[in-house]
MIVEXDO-73756 format. One record per residue (C-alpha): residue in one letter; y, x, z. Coordinates in Angstrom, 3 decimals. Each point is the difference from the previous one (the first is absolute). Layout:
BEGIN
   tiba         c2         c1         c3
      A          Y          X          Z
...
***
This chain:
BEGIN
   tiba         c2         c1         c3
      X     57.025    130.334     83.453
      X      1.873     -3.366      0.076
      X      3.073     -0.669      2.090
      X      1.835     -3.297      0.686
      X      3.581      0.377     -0.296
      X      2.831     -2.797      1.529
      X      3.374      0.828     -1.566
      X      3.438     -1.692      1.557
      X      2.299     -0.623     -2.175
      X      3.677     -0.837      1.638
      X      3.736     -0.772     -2.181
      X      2.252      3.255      1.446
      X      2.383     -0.749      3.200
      X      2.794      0.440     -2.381
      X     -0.548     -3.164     -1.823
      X      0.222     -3.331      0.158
      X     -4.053     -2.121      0.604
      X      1.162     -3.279     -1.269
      X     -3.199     -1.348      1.011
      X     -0.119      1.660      3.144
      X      3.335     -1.676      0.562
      X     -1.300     -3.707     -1.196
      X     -2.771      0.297      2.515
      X      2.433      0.949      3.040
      X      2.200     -2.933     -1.031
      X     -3.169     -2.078     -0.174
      X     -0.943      1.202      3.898
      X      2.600     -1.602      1.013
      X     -0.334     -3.262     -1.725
      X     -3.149      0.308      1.884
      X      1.185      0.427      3.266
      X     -1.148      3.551      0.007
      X      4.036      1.284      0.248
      X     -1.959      3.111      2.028
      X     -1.280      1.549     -2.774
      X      2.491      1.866     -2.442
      X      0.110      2.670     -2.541
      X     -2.896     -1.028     -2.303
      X     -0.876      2.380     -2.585
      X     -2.874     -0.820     -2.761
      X     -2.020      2.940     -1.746
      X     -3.010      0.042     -1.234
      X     -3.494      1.460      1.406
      X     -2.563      1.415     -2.831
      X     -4.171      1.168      1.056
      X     -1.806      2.042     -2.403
      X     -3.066      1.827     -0.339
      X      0.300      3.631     -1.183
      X     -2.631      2.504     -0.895
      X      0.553      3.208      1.210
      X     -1.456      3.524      0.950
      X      1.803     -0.331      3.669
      X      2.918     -1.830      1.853
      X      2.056      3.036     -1.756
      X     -0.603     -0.995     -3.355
      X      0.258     -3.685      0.685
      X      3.301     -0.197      1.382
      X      1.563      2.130     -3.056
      X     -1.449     -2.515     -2.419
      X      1.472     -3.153      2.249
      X      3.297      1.839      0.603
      X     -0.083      0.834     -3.966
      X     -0.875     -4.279     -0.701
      X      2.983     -0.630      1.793
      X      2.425      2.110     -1.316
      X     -1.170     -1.278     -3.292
      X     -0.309     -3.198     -0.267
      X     -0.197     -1.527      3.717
      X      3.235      0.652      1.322
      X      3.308     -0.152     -1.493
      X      1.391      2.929      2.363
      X      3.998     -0.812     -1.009
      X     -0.850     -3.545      1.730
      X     -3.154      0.629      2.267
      X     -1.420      2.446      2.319
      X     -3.788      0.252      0.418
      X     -2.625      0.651      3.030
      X     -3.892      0.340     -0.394
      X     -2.442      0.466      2.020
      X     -3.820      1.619     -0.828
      X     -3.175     -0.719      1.408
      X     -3.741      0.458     -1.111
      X     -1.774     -2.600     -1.732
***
């Protein structure tokens, strides 16, 4: 079976999104002082090939452990659905 996977990738509350900051400094350059607390990830799809959902989400949890996520900066969401 194939599954689609969408993977969130966020920086960790603890830190500092320098980005995330540069865009909230930029809303209000913009006149858009309402919005605040910007913080910039990243969002990953994939297709994965897979006996079930069971088997699908241990290989995307296992990509992003690996080499998707750096877990000492970033903490991770995915979502699975049929393809």
């Amino acid at each position: 079976m194939n599954f689609k996977a969408s993977i969130q990738i966020m920086p960790i509350e603890a830190l500092l999104d320098p980005q995330g900051k540069a865009v909230t400094g930029s809303m209000k350059n913009l006149g858009l002082s309402e919005i605040t607390h910007v913080r910039i990830g990243k969002n990953i799809h994939l297709q994965v090939e897979a006996k079930d959902e069971k088997e699908a989400s241990a290989k995307v949890e296992m990509a992003c452990k690996k080499l998707l996520c750096n877990e000492i900066m970033e903490s991770y969401t995915f979502s699975i659905v049929p393809a």
